[in-house]
C-alpha positions as CSV (number, residue, x, y, z in Angstrom):
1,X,3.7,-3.6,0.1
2,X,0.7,-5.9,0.2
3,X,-1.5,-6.0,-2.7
4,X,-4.2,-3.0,-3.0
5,X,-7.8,-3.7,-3.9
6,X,-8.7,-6.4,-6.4
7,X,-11.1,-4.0,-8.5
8,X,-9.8,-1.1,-10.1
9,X,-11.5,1.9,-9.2
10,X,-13.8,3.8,-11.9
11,X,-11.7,6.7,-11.4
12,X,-8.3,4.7,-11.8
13,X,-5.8,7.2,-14.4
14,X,-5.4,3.9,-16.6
15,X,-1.8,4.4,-16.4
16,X,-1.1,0.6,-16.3
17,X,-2.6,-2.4,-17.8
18,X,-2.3,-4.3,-14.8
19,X,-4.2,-3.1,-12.2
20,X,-4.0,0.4,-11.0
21,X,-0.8,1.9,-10.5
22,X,-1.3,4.6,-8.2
23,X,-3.1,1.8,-5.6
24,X,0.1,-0.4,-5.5
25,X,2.2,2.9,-5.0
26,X,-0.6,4.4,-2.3
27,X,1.2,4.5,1.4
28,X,0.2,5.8,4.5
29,X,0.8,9.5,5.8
30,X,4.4,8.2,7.1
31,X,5.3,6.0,4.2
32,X,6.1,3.0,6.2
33,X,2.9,1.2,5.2
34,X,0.7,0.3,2.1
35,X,-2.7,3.3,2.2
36,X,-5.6,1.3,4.1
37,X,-2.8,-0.6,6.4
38,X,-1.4,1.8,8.6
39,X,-0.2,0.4,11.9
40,X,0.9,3.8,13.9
41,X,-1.2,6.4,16.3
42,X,-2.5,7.6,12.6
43,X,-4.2,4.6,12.2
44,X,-7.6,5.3,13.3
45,X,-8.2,8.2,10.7
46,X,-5.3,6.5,7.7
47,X,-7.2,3.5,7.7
48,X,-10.8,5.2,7.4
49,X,-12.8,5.7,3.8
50,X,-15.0,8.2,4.2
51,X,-15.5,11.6,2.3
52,X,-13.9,12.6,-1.0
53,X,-10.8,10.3,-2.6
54,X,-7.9,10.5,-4.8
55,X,-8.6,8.2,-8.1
56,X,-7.4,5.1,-6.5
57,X,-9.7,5.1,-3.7
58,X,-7.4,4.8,-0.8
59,X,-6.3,8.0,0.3
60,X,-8.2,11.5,0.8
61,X,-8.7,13.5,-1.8
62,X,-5.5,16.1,-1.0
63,X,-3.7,13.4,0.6
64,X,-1.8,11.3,-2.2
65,X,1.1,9.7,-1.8
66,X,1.8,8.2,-5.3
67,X,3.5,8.8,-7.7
68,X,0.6,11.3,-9.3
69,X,0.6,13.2,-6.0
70,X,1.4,16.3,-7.5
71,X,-1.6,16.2,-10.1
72,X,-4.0,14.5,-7.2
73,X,-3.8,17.0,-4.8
74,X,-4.1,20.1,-6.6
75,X,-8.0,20.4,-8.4
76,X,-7.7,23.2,-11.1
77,X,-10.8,24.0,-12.9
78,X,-14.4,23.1,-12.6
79,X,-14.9,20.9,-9.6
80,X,-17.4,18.2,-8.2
81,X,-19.9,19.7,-5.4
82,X,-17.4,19.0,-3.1
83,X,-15.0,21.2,-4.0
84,X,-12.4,18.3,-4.2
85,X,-12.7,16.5,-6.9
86,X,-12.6,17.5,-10.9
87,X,-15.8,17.6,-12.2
88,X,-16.8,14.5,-13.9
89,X,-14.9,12.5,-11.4
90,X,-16.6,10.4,-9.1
């Protein structure tokens, strides 16, 4: 996978001390690619950032595909305006 982002999102979990985990583990809907560099039909709406996110910032908010998938795309408790996001979150 190529590298993700050289900033570390202000929502990053802080699993890691080297950058942020979930970005490095972040693919596209199909797996085949890193999140941000799909190459398929999908690519067109994989490869967009728009709307709410998941704490790396490359994938959908509801859409994760790393390894925190099951806590990312399941918002329990107060959320942001949105409805997607925990509250606080950006």
């Amino acid at each position: 996978m190529s590298a993700p982002t050289a900033t570390i999102p202000a929502t990053c979990c802080g699993r890691s001390g080297e950058g942020c985990a979930c970005a490095k583990e972040a693919t596209c809907t199909c797996g085949k690619q890193p999140a941000m560099h799909c190459t398929c039909e999908k690519a067109s709406t994989e490869n967009a950032m728009t709307g709410a996110r998941c704490s790396c910032n490359l994938r959908a908010q509801g859409s994760c595909t790393c390894g925190r998938a099951d806590q990312e795309n399941t918002v329990k408790g107060a959320t942001c305006v949105c409805g997607k996001r925990p509250s606080g979150k950006l």
